[in-house]
C-alpha positions as CSV (number, residue, x, y, z in Angstrom):
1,X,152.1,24.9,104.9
2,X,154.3,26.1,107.8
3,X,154.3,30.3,108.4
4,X,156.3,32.2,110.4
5,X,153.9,32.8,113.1
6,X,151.7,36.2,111.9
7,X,154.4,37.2,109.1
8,X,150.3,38.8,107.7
9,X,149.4,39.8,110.7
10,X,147.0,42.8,110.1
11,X,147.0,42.0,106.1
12,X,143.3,40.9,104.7
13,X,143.1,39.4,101.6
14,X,140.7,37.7,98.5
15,X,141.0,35.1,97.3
16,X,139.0,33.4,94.7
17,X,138.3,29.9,93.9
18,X,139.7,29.7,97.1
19,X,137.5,26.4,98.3
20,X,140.1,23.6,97.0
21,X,143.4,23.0,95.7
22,X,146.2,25.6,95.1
23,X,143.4,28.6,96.1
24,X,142.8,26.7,99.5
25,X,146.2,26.1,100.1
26,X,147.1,30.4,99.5
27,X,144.2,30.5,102.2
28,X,145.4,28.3,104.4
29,X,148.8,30.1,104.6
30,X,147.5,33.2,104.8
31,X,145.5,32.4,108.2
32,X,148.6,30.6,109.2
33,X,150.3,33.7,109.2
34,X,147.5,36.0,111.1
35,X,145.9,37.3,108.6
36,X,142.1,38.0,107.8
37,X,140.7,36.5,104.5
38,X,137.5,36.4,102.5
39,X,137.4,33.2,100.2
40,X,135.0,32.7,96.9
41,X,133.9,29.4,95.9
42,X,130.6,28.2,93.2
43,X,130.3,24.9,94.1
44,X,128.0,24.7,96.8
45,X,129.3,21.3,98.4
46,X,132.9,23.0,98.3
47,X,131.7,25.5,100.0
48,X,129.8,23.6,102.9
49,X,133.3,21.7,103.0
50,X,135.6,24.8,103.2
51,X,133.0,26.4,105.7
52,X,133.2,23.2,107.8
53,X,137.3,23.4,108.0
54,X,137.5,26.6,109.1
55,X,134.8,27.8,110.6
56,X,135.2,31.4,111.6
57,X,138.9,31.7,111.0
58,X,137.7,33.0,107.0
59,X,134.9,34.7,105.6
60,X,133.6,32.2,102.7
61,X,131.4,33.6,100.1
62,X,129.7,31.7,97.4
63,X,130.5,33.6,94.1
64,X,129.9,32.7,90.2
65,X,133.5,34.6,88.7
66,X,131.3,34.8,85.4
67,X,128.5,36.3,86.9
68,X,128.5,40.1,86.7
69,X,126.0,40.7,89.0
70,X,128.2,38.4,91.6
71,X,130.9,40.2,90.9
72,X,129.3,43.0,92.0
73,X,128.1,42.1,95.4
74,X,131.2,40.0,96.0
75,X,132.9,44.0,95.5
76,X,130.0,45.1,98.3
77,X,130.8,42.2,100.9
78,X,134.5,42.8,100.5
79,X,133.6,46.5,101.6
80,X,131.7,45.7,103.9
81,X,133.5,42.7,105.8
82,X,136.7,43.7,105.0
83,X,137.0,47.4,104.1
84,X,140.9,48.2,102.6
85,X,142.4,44.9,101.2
86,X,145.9,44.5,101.1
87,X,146.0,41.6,98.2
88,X,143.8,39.6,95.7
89,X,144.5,35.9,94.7
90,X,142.7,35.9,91.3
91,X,142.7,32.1,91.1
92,X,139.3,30.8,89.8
93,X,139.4,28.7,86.9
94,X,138.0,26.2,84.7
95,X,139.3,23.9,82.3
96,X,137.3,21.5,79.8
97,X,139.2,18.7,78.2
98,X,138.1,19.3,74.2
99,X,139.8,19.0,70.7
100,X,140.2,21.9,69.1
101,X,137.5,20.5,66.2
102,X,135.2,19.8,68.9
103,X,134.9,23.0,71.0
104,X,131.0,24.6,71.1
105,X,130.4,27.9,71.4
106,X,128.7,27.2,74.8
107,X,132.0,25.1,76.5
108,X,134.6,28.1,74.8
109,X,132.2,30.9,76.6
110,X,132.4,29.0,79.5
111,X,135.8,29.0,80.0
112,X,136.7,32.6,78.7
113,X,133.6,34.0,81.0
114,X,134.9,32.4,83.9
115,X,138.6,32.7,83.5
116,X,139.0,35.7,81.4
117,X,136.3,37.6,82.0
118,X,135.3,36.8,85.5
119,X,139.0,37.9,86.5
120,X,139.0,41.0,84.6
121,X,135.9,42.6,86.0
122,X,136.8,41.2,89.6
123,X,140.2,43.2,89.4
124,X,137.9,46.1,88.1
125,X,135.6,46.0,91.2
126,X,138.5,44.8,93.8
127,X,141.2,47.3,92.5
128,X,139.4,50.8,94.7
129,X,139.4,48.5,97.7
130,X,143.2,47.7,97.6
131,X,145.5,49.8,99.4
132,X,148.0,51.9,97.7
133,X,151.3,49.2,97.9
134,X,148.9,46.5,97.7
135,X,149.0,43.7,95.2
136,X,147.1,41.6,92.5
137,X,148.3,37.8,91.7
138,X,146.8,35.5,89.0
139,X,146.8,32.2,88.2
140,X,147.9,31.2,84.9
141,X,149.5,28.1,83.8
142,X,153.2,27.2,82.7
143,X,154.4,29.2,79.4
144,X,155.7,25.4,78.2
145,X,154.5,24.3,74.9
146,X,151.2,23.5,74.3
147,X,149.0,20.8,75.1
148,X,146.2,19.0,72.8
149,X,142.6,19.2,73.7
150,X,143.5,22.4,76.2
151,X,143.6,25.1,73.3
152,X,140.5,27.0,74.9
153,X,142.0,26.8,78.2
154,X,145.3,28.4,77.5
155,X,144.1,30.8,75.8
156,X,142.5,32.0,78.6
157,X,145.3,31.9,80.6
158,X,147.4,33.8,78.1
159,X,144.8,36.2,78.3
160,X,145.6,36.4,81.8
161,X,149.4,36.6,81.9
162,X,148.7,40.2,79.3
163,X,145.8,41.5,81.7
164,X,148.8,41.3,84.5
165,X,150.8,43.5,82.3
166,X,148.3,45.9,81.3
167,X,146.8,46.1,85.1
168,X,150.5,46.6,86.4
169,X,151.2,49.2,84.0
170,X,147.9,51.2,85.2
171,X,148.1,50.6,88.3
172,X,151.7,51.7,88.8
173,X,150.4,55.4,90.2
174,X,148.8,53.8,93.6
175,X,152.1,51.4,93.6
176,X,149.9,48.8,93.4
177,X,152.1,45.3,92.0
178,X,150.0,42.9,89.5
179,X,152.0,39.7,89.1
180,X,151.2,36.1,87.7
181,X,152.0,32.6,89.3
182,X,152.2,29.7,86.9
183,X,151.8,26.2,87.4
184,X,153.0,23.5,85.7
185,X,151.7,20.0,86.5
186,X,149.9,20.1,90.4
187,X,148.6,17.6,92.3
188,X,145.0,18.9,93.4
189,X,141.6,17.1,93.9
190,X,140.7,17.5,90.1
191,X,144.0,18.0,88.6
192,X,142.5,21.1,87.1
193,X,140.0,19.7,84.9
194,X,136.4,19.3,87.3
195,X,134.8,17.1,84.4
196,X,137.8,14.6,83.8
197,X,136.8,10.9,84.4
198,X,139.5,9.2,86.7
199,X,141.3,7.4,83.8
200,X,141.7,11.0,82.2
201,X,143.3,12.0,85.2
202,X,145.8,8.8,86.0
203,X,146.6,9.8,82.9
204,X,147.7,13.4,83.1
205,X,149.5,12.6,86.1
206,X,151.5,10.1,83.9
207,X,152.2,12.6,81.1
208,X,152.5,15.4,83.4
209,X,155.7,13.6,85.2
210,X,157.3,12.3,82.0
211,X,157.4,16.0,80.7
212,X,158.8,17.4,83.9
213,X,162.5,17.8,84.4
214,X,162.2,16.9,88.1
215,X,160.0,14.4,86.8
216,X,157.3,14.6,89.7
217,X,153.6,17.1,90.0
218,X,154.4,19.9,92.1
219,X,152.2,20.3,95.2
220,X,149.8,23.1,95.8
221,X,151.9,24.7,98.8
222,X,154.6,25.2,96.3
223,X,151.7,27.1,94.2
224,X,150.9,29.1,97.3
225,X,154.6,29.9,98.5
226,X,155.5,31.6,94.9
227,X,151.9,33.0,95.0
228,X,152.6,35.0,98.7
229,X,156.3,35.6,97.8
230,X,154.7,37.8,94.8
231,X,152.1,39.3,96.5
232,X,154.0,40.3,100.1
233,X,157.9,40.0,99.4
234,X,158.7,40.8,96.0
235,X,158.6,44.4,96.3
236,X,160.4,45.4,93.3
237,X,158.6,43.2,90.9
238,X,155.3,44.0,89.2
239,X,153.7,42.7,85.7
240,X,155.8,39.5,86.0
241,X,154.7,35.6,85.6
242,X,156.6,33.2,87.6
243,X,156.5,29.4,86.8
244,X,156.3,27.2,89.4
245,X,156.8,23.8,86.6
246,X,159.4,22.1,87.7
247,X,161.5,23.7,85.1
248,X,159.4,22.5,82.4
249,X,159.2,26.0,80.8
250,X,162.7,26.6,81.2
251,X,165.0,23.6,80.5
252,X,165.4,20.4,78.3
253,X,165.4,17.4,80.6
């Protein structure tokens, strides 16, 4: 994605679930634009791969979202590398493919520890680190209508899009913004579901462009423009969720 040349310079940022995807791309802007960032992955060969691309230009830590006690060093590293922080990309997630009749316990806890949890108590630990005028962003996903075998997973994302409103609200006496971005259907490396065989993903990519109005996937740099615009430029705006869908959420096409 092209910047304006150091539009952040002297902003430092997190982002999480930074190694791939829409979370790469927000990273990759932000260093576009001259500022310093500190990136969490899990997946230790997306890590060695993010570390690989950029080298020194971003500090990459290796960070389970549903672990507390990584929650809690991630808090101390971000101190430590970092000090003040001027934003937070709370964009880790996971999604597993399951009817509704066929959820466990185990795959459900996964999901809500690592989406719902995981982003709850990182905003806890981050949130003394931000400056005052500083921002928050999640990820959710598109407020459309719903879609089978995903119940799990948009519930954890709806869980999201009310932690934004109740984090804005309490954070309003630092002036600290806490806004959502939500995608509709993006093309990333897994398509948002890690576990999905190929022919699972040919075809969300069909279904995902039928149900579009502009009939196409959006691309992660459009994720990551709407993401920055929240977090930098949309100063009078705070416990929002923008959809970046394609208009799916918003018109009959």
């Amino acid at each position: 994605m092209n910047t304006t040349l150091n539009i952040y310079a002297g902003k430092k940022a997190v982002v999480t679930g930074g190694t791939h995807g829409m979370g790469l791309a927000i990273v990759e802007s932000l260093i576009d634009g001259g500022a310093e960032v500190l990136l969490t992955g899990k997946n230790e060969k997306n890590i060695a791969s993010v570390r690989s691309k950029l080298g020194t230009k971003a500090h990459v830590v290796q960070s389970d979202a549903s672990n507390m006690e990584d929650i809690q060093k991630l808090g101390k590293y971000v101190e430590d590398k970092l000090g003040k922080i001027d934003a937070v990309f709370i964009n880790v997630g996971i999604a597993e493919l399951e009817p509704f009749d066929q959820v466990t316990e185990a795959s459900y806890d996964r999901q809500f520890n690592t989406n719902t949890k995981g982003a709850f108590f990182t905003v806890q630990r981050l949130a003394p680190l931000v400056q005052d005028g500083g921002s928050f962003v999640f990820t959710t996903v598109t407020p459309a209508t719903a879609t089978p075998t995903m119940s799990v997973y948009c519930g954890t994302k709806a869980a999201l899009r009310s932690f934004a409103q109740g984090f804005a609200a309490e954070l309003l006496p630092r002036n600290i913004r806490v806004n959502a971005v939500a995608p509709g259907f993006i093309t990333t490396p897994t398509m948002g579901v890690a576990g999905a065989t190929q022919e699972e993903r040919a075809a969300l990519v069909m279904a995902g462009d039928e149900a579009t109005p502009m009939k196409r996937h959006g691309t992660a740099d459009e994720v990551a423009r709407a993401a920055l615009f929240l977090a930098f430029d949309a100063t009078f705006s705070t416990g929002v969720e923008l959809p970046v869908d394609g208009g799916i959420s918003q018109i009959d096409a």
